[in-house]
N, C-alpha and C positions, 0 to 999 in steps of 0.2 A: 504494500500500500504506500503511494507517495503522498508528499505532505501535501500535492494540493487537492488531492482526493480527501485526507484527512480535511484539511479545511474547508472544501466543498460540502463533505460529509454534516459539519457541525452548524455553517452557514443555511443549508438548505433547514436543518432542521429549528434552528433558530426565528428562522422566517416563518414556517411554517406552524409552528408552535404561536409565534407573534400574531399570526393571522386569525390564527383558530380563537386566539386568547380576544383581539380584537371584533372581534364579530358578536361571541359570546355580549362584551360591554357596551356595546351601541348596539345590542338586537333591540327591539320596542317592547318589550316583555315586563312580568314584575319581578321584582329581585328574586323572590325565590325561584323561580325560571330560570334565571341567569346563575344562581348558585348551583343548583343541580346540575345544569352545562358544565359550569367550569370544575364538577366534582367527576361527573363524567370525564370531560378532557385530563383533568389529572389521573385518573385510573387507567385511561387510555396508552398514556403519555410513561405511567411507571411500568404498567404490563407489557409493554413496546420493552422496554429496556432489560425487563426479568425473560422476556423470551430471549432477547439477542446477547444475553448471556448466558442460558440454558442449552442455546446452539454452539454456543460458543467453547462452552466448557465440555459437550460431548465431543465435538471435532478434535480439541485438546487430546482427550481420553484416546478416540480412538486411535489418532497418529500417537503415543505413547504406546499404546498396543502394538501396535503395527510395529514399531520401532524394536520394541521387545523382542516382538516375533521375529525381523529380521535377523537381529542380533543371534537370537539360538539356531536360526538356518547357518548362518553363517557360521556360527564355531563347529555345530556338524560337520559342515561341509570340511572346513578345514582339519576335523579330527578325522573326518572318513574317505582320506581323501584315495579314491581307487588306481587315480593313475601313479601315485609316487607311490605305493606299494606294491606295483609288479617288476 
């Protein structure tokens, strides 16, 4: 990931969050209208972030896995190696 992706990344959701949050304050509504929006968009806005780290943290895991697994192929291979033993 490049840093202008990262900063893209945070820009877009800055806006987007600004947008969502602005709309909520000038809808023509009564406030408790407007509070249960911006309760929604906060639930919205933390479950966004607990999923993209739940993804995040299995990809983790399974490239450790993986990693693992190659590691025991590989000293197999090098213990069992058939062409230098004949």
């Amino acid at each position: 990931m490049t840093n202008a992706f990262y900063v893209q990344s945070i820009l877009s959701f800055a806006v987007s969050l600004a947008a969502a949050a602005l709309s909520i304050v000038f809808l023509p509504v009564d406030g408790w209208i407007r509070a249960f929006l911006a309760l929604a968009l906060l639930y919205v806005v933390t479950s966004a972030f607990s999923l993209a780290k739940c993804i995040r943290d299995r990809q983790e895991a399974a490239s450790v896995i993986s990693r693992v697994d190659q590691a025991r192929l590989d000293k197999f291979l090098a213990e069992h190696d058939l062409l230098a033993s004949r």
